[in-house]
C-alpha positions in Angstrom: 0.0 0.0 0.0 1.5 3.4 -1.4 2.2 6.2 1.8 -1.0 8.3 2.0 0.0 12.2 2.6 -1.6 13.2 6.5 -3.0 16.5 4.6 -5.6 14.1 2.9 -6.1 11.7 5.8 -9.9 10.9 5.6 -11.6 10.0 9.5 -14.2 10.6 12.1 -13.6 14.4 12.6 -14.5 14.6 8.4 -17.5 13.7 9.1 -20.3 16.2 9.1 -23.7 16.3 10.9 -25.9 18.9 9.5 -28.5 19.7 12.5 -32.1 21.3 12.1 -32.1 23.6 9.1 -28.7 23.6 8.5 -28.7 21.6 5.4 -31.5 23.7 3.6 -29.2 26.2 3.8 -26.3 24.2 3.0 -27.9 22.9 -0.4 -30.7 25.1 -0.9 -31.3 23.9 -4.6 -32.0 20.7 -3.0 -35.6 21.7 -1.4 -36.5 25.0 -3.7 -34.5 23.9 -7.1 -32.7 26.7 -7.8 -31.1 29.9 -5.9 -32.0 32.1 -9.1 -35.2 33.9 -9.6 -37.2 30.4 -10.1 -36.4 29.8 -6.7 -36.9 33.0 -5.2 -40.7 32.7 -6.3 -40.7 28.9 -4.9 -40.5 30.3 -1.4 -43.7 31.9 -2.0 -45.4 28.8 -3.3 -44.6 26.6 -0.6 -46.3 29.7 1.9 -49.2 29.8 -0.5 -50.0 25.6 -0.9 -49.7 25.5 2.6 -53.2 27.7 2.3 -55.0 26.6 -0.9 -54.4 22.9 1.3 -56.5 24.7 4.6 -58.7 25.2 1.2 -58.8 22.3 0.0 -59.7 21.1 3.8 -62.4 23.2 3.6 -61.5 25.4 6.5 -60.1 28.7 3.7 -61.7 30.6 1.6 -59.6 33.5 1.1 -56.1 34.1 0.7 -54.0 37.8 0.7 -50.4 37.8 -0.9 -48.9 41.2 -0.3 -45.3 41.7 -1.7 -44.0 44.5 0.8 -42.2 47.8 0.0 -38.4 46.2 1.0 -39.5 42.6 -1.4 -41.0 41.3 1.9 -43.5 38.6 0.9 -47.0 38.4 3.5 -49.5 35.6 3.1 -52.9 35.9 5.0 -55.4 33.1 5.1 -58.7 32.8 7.0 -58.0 29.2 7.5 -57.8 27.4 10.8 -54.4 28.8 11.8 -51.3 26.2 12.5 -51.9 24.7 15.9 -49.7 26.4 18.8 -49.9 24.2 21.9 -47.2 22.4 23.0 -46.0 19.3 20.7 -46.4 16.0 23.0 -43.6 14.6 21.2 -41.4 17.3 20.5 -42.4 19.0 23.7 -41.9 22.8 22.2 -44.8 25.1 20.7 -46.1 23.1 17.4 -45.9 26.5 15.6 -42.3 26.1 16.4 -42.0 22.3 15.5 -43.6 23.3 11.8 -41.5 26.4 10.8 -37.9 24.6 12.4 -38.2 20.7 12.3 -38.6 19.3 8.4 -40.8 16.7 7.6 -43.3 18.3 10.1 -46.9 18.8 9.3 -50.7 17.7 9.1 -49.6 16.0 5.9 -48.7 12.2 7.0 -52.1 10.0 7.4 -53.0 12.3 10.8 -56.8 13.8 9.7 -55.4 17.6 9.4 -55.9 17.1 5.3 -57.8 14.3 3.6 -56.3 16.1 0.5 -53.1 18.5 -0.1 -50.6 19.1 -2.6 -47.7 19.4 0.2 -47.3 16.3 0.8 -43.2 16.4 2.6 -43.7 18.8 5.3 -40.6 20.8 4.1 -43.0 24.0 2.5 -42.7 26.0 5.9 -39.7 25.2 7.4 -37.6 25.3 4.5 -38.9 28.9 3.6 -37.9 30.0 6.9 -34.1 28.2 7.0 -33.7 30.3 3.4 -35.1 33.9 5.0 -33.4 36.8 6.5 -36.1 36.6 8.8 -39.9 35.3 9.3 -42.5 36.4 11.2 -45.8 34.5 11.9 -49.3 35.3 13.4 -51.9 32.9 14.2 -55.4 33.6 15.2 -56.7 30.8 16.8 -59.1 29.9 20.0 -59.4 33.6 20.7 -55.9 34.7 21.0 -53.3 36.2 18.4 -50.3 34.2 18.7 -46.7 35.5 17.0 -43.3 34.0 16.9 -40.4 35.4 15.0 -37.2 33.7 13.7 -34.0 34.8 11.8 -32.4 32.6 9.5 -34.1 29.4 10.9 -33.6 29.8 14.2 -36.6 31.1 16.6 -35.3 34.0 18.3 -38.4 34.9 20.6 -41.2 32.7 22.3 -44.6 32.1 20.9 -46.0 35.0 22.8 -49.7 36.1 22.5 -50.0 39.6 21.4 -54.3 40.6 21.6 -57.4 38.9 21.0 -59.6 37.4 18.1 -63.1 36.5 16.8 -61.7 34.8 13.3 -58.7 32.4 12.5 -56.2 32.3 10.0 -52.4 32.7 9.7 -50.3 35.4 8.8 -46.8 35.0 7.6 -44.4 37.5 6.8 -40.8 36.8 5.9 -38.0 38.3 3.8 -35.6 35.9 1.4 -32.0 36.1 2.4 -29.3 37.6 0.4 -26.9 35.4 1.9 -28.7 32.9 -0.5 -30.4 34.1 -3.4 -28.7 35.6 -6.3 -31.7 38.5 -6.5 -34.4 39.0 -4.1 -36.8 40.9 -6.0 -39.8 39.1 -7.0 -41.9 39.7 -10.6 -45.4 40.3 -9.8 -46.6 38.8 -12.9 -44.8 35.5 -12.1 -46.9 35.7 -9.0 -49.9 37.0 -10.6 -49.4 33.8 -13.1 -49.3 31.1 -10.4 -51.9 32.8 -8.5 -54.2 32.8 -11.3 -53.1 29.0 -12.3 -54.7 28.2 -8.2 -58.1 30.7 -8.7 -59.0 28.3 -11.8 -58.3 25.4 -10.1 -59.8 26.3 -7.0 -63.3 27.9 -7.5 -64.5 28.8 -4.1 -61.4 30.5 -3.5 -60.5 34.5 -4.0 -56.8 35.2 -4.2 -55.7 38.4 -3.8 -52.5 39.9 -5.0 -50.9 43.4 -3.9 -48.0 45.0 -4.7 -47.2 47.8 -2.8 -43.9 48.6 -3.9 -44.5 51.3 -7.0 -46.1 55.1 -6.4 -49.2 53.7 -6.6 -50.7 50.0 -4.8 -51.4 47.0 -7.3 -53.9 45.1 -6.3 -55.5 42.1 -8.5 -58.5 40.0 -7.2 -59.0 36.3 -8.8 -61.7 34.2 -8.5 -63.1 32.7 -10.7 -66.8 30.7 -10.7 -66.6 28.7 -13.5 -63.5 27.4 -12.2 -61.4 24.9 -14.8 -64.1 25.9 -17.5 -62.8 29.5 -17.0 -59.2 28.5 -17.1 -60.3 26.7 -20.4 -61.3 30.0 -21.8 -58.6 32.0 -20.6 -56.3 29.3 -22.5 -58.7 29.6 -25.6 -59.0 33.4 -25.5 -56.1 33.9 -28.2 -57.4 30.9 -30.8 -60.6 30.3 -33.3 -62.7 28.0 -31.2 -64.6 25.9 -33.7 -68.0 25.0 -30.6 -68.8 27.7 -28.6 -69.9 25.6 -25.6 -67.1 24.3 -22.8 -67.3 20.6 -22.3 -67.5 20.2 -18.5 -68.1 16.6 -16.2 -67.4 16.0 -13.2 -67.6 13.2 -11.0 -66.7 11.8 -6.9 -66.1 8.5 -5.7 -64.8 7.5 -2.4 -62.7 10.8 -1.4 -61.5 11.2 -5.3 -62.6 14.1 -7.2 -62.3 14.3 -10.9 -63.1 17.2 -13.1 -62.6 17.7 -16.9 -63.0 20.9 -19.1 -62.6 20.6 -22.8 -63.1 22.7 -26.2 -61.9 22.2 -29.3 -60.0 24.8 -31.5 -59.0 25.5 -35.0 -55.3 24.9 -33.9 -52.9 21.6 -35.5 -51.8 21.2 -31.3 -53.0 19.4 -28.7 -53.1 21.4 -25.0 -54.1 19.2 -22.5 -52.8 20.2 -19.0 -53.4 18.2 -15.9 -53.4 18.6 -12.4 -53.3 16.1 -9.2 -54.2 18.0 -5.8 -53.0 21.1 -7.5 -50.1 20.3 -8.9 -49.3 20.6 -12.7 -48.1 17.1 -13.2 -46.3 18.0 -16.5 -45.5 14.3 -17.1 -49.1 13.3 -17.0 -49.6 10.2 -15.7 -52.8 7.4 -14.9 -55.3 10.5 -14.9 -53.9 11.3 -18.7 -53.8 7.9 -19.5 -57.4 7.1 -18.5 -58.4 10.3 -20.4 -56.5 9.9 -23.6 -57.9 6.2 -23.9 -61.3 7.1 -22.9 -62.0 10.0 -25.2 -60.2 8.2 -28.3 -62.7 5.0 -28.0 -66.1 7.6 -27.4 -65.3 9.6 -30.1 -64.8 7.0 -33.0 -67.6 5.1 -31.5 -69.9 8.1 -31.8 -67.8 8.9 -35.2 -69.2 5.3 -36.5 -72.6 5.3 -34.9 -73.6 8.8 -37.1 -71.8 7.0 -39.8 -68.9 9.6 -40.3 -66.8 6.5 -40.1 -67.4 3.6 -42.1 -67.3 -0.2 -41.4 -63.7 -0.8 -43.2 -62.8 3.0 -42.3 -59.7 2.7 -39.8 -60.0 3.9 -36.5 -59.4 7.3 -35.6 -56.1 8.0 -33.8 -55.5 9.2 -30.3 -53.6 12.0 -32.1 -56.5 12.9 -34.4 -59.0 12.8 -31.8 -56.9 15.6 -30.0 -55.8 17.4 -32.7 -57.0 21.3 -31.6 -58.0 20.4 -28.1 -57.7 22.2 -25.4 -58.4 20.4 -22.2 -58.2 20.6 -18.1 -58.1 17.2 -16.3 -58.0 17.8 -12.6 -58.0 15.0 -9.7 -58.0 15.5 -6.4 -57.4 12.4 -3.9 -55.9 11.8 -0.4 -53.4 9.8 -1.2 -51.4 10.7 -4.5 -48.2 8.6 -5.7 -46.2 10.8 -7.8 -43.3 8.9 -9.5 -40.0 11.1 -8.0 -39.2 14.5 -6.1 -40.7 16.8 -9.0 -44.2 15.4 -8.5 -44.9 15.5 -12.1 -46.4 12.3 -13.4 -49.4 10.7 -11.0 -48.5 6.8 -10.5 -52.1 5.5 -8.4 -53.1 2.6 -10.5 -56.9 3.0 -9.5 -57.2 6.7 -11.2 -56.5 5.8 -14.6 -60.1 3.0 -14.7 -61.6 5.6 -12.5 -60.8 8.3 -15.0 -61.7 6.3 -18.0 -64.9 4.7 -16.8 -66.2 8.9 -15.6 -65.4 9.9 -19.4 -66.8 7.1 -20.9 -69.9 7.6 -19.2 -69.8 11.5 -19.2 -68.8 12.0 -22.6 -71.0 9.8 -24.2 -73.9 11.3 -22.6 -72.6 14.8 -23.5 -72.2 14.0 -27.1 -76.0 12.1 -27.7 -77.6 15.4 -25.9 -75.5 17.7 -28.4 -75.2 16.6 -31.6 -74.3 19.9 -33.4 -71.0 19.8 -31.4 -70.5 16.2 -32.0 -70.4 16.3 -35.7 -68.1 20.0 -35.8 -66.1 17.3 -33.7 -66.4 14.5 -35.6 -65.2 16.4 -38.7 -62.3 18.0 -36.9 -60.9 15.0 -36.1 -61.5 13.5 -39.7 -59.2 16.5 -41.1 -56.7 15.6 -38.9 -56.9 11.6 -39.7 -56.5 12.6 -43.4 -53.8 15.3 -42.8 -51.3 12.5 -40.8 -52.3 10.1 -43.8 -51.0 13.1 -46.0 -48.0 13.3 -43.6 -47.3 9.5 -43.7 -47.2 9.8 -47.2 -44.5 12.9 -47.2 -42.3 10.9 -44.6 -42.2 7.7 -46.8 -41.3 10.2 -49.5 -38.8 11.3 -47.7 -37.1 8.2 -46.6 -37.5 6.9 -50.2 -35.9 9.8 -51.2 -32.9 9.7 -48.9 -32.5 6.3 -49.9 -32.6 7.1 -53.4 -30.1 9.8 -53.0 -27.5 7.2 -51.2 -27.6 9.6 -47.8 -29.1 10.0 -44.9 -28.0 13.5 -44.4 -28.7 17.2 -45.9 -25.8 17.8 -48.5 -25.3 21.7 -47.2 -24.1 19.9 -43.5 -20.7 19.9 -42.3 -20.8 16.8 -40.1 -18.4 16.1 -37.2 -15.7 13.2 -36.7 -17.2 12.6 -33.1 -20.1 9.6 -32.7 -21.1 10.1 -29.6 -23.9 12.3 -29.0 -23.7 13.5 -25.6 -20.4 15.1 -26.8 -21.9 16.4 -30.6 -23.1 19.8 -30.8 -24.8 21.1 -34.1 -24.8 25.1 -35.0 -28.2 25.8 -37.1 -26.4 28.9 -38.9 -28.6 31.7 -40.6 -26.9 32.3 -44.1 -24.5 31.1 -45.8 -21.9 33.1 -45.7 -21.8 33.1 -41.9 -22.3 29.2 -42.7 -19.1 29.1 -44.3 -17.1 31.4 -41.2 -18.6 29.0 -39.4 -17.2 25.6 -40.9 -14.0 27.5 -41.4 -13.8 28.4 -37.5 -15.1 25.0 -35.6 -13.5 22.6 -33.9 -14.7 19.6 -36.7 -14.3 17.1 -34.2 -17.6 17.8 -32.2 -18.8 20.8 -33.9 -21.5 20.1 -36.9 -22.5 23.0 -38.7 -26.0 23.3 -41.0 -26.3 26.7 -43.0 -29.9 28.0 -43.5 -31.1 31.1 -46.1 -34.1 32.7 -45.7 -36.9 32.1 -44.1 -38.3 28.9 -43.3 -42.6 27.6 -43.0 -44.5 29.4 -39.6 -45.2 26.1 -38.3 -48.1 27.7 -35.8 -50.0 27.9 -39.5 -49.2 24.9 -41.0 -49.8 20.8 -40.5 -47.2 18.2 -40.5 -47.6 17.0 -44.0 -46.2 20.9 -44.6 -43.4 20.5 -42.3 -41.8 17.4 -44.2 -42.4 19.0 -47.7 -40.8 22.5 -46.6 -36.9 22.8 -47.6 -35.9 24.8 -44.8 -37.1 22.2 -42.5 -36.5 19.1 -43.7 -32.7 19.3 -43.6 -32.9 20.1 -40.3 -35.3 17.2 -39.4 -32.9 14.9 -41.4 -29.4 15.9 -39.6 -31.1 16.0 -36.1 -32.3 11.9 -36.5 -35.1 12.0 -34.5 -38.2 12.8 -36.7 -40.9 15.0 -35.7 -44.2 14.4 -34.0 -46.1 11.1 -32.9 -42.7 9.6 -34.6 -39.8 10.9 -32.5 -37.7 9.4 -31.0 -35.1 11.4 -28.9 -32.7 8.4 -28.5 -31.9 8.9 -31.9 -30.8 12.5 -31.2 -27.1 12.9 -33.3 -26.8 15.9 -31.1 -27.0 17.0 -27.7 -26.6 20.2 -28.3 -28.5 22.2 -31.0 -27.3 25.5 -30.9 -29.3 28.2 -33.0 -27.2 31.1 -34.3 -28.7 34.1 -36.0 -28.0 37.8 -36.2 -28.5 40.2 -33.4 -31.2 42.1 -35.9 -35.0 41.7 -36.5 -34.4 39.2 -39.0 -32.7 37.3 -37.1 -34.6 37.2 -33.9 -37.5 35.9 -36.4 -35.6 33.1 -37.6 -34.5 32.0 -34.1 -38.4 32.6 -33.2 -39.4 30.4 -35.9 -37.0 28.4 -35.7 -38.5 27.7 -31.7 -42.1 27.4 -32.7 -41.2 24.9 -34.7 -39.0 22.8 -32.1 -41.8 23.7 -29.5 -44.5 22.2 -31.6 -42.7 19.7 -33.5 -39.7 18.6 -31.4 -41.1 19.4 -28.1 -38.7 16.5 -26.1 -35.6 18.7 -27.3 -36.7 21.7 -25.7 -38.0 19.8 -22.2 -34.8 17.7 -22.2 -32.8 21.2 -22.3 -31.3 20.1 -25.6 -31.7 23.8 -27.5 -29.6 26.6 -26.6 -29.2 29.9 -28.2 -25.8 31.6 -29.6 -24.8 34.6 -28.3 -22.8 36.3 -31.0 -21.1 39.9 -29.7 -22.5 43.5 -31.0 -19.6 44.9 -30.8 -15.2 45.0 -30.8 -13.5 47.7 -28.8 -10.2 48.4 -29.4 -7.6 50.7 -27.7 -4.0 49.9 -28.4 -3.5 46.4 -27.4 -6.4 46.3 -25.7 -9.3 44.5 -27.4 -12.7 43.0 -25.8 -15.8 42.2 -27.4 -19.3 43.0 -26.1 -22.5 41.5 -26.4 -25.0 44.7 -25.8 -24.9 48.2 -25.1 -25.4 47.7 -21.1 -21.9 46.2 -21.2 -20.6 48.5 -23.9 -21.0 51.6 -21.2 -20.1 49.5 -18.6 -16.6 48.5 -20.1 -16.0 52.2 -21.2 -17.2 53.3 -17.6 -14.4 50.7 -16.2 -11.9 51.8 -18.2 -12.2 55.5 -17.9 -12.4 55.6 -22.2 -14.3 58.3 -24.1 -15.9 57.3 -27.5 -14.7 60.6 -28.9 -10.9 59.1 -28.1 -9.5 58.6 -31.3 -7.3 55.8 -29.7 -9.9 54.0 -29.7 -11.6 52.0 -32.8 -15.2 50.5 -32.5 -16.6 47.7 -34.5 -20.3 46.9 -34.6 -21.1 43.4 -35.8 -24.5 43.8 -38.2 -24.0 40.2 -38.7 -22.7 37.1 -38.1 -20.5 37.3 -41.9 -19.0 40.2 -40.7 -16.9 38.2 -38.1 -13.4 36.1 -39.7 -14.0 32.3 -38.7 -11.3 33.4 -36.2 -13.4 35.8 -34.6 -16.6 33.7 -34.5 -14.6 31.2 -32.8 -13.8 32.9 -30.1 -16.4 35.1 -29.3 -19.4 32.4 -30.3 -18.3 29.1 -31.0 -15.5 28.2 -28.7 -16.6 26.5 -25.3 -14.2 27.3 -22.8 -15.2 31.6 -23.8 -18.6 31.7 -25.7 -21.7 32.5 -23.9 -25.3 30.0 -24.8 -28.7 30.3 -23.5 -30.3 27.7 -23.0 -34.0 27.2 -23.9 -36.0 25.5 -21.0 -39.6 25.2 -20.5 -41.3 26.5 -17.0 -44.1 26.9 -17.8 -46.2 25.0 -20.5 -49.5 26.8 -20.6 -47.4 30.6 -21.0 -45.2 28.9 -23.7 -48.5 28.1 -25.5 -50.2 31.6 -25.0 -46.9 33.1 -26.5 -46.6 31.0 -29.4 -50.0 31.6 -30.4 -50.1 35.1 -30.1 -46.6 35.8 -31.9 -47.6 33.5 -34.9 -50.8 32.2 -35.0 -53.4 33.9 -37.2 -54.8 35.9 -34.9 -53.4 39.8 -35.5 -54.9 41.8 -32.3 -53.6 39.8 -30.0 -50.3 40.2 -31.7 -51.0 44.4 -31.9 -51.8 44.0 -28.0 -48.6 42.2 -27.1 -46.6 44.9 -29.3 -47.9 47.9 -27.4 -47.8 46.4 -23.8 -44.0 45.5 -24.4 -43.2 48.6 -26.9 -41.9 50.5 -23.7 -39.0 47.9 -22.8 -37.7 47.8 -26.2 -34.4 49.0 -26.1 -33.0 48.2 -29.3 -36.0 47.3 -32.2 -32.9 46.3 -34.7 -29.5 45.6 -33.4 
């Protein structure tokens, strides 16, 4: 056995015992995911859910969020308030035991909540390990109770401060800067969530103030219709082709299932679901249940009017959703969610329970309405004969390729590398910054695909379009996955796909077309974090032999700020990029393409209902919505063509 050096010796005093909240604040990311903004905004989730499940209880029926003038977040509920007698385990306030002890809470089979979405016990306690300070008030039996606590650790009694007739629980507390890397929260990411909960929840009013501007924002949400409002909100921006939301719902020993559906002109599918308030992203047995249940009604009602004939094939699950917008929302006391994130429901039981309630629902709805049968009826048939037309244009395709003795698009410059975790591909507007490009890589992992002009609006167009359109086939081809129903991601020749465009108008619309067409097409690559975004510089400064490049005008004054330069100094020589062919392959390689200097974005998905509303507006056929969004964002512009 070799000598081991003392320095690196490895025993009992290595080993660490993180007590009480210390590892929270040890590994936030751990509990909140992140220690950027997305996190930030987390803290006040975990406040919120802890309400919407006194809600859900049936003990809540209004909830006050008030983001404070120093980015203070206070939560008021009229719920029960969090008990505050001494814990007979514990043997310290329980008000205490749920804001310092994790894993604490009315959550685990006790018969505080037959239903809840916070199902660890971590919501309070990590918010308070992650804050400067918190500050909480119960009303409860009569009294108002408070207790206050600075980074975790309760640094005063629970004390009773007056007297009550209601109950409820007030919460204050301030994210710590020792932690986050900004602590000022977006009131429309709030205002987002918080409307995501009112549509979910219809007996409950949530209401959101800001207090921080000249004058107080304040927003109420409530909404009656509940999920068949939240349908129609989705909905506002498209053609709906039935006027009349689709609602059933149904209960059955503790579960709760509701369903809100309407069909639109749109080529996508948006069905979103939910398990005791949580977007389960993944889907899951509820989804499952659903998507087999409405596929078999409809072609069984499809044949019965005799749309669909005896040797007519069977309408598709993909045809049958084709344009659909639809809410499937279950609410149950004892949800299995397959990992941490809580996004795919696992309970065997919900996905017959679910497909027996739209069986039986659906069926019924469709006898007692035939008008919106057949417009649905014949929206699926479009879309049956559109995917024929688009099995047709793939075979092409393939025969084609076969036919032409390759596989891949003769305009890509292919890397030496096989393996595709370590392949990145540049999609490369024009060709002569295509060429700078080739000329600049690194050819062992770097494949480069030149574009020119612009390619098919996808938002507009089916997929039988998609495989016939020149711009995007190519693209389709290198990447090896195919689009659609047919992708398959394991296929994926590259694990990075790296869209690089001008910093100009044209091309921030061929990266945004570029996306909608990912988003709708490729959607996998944009949820696996697969697409990223070049960041090619605006500018070269040069003073002697001192040269930087810059990627906007923020950093542009900032550098000539640092360096005490003037722009009248005729020392100094300033280059603005206006494309990509303007940079040598040398300087594209260092400023874009090179890993170990360049800057990427990449593309991730957070939210999958905004993503939708923002596609739709910026390039579906609708043009008000598009004015609208202009004007409301006209103001933040700071460059309209860089």
């Amino acid at each position: 056995m070799s000598e081991i050096n003392k320095s690196q010796s490895y025993n009992e005093d290595q080993i660490q015992v993180l007590e009480g909240l210390e590892a929270v604040r040890k590994r936030p990311g751990m509990y909140i995911g992140s220690t950027s903004a997305r996190g930030l905004h987390h803290l006040v989730y975990e406040i919120v859910d802890n309400s919407i499940d006194e809600a859900l209880a049936g003990y809540c029926d209004h909830i006050t969020v008030i983001i404070n003038k120093d980015n203070s977040i206070t939560n008021i509920d009229n719920g029960r308030g969090i008990p505050t007698g001494i814990h007979p385990k514990l043997k310290i306030p329980t008000l205490e035991v749920v804001h310092t002890v994790l894993h604490a809470g009315g959550k685990f089979g006790g018969e505080g909540y037959k239903v809840s979405g916070g199902l660890h016990g971590v919501g309070a306690s990590v918010v308070n390990a992650l804050s400067e300070w918190m500050e909480v008030e119960v009303s409860r039996d009569g009294k108002i109770y408070k207790q206050r606590y600075e980074r975790g650790f309760p640094v005063t009694g629970v004390t009773v401060i007056g007297e009550t007739d209601i109950t409820g629980t007030k919460t204050t507390f301030k994210p710590d800067d020792q932690i986050f890397e900004e602590t000022v929260y977006d009131f429309d990411i709030l205002l987002k969530r918080f409307r995501e909960m009112a549509f979910l929840n219809k007996n409950i009013t949530i209401n959101l103030i800001d207090t921080r501007g000249e004058e107080e924002n304040n927003v109420v949400l409530h909404y009656e219709g509940g999920i068949s409002s939240f349908v129609e909100y989705i909905n506002k921006n498209k053609e709906i082709i039935h006027p009349e939301i689709i609602y059933f719902s149904s209960k059955k020993d503790n579960v709760e299932l509701e369903i809100a559906m309407q069909y639109t002109d749109s080529f996508m599918e948006n069905v979103y679901s939910y398990a005791n308030n949580i977007a389960t992203t993944e889907g899951g047995t509820h989804i499952t249940g659903f998507k087999t249940a409405i596929t078999k009604v409809v072609n069984d009602y499809a044949r019965k009017i005799n749309l669909l004939k005896e040797n007519d094939k069977n309408l598709s699950g993909e045809d049958v959703r084709e344009g659909l917008t639809a809410i499937v929302c279950v609410k149950l006391p004892e949800p299995q969610f397959e990992g941490q994130t809580k996004t795919k429901l696992g309970n065997a039981d919900i996905r017959s329970f679910t497909e027996n309630v739209v069986t039986e629902k659906l069926s019924y709805i469709l006898e007692e309405n035939p008008k919106v049968a057949k417009i649905i009826i014949e929206k699926t048939l479009l879309s049956f004969r559109a995917r024929e037309a688009a099995r047709k244009a793939r075979e092409m395709t393939k025969r084609k390729s076969v036919l032409e003795s390759t596989s891949l698009p003769g305009k890509l410059a292919d890397c030496s590398e096989r393996d595709p975790e370590k392949c990145e591909i540049f999609i490369v507007e024009g060709d002569s910054a295509g060429g700078s490009a080739k000329q600049g890589r690194d050819r062992r992992f770097q494949a480069i695909l030149p574009l020119w002009g612009k390619m098919l609006n996808v938002e507009k167009s089916r997929e039988d379009k998609v495989y016939g359109n020149e711009k995007l086939s190519p693209i389709i081809t290198a990447l090896g996955t195919n689009i659609g129903e047919d992708m398959d991601l394991s296929r994926l020749r590259y694990h990075k796909v790296i869209i690089m465009a001008d910093a100009d108008v044209d091309g921030s619309h061929i990266r945004t077309l570029l996306l909608t067409f990912f988003y709708r097409y490729m959607k996998p690559l944009v949820e696996k974090g697969h697409i990223y975004i070049a960041q090619p510089p605006l500018y070269k400064v040069k003073k002697g032999k001192d040269e930087f490049y810059v990627y906007n005008d923020r950093e542009l004054q900032k550098l000539m700020k640092e360096k005490n330069w003037n722009k009248e100094d005729n020392n100094i020589t300033m280059q603005r990029f206006k494309g990509l062919g303007e940079m040598n392959s040398e300087q594209l390689w260092e400023t874009t393409m090179n890993p170990e200097t360049r800057t990427i974005l990449k593309v991730e998905l957070d939210d999958p209902i905004l993503s939708d509303e923002t596609f739709t507006v910026l390039m579906g056929e609708k043009v008000e919505p598009r004015k609208d969004f202009i004007q409301k964002y006209a103001k933040t512009v700071s460059n309209l063509d860089i």
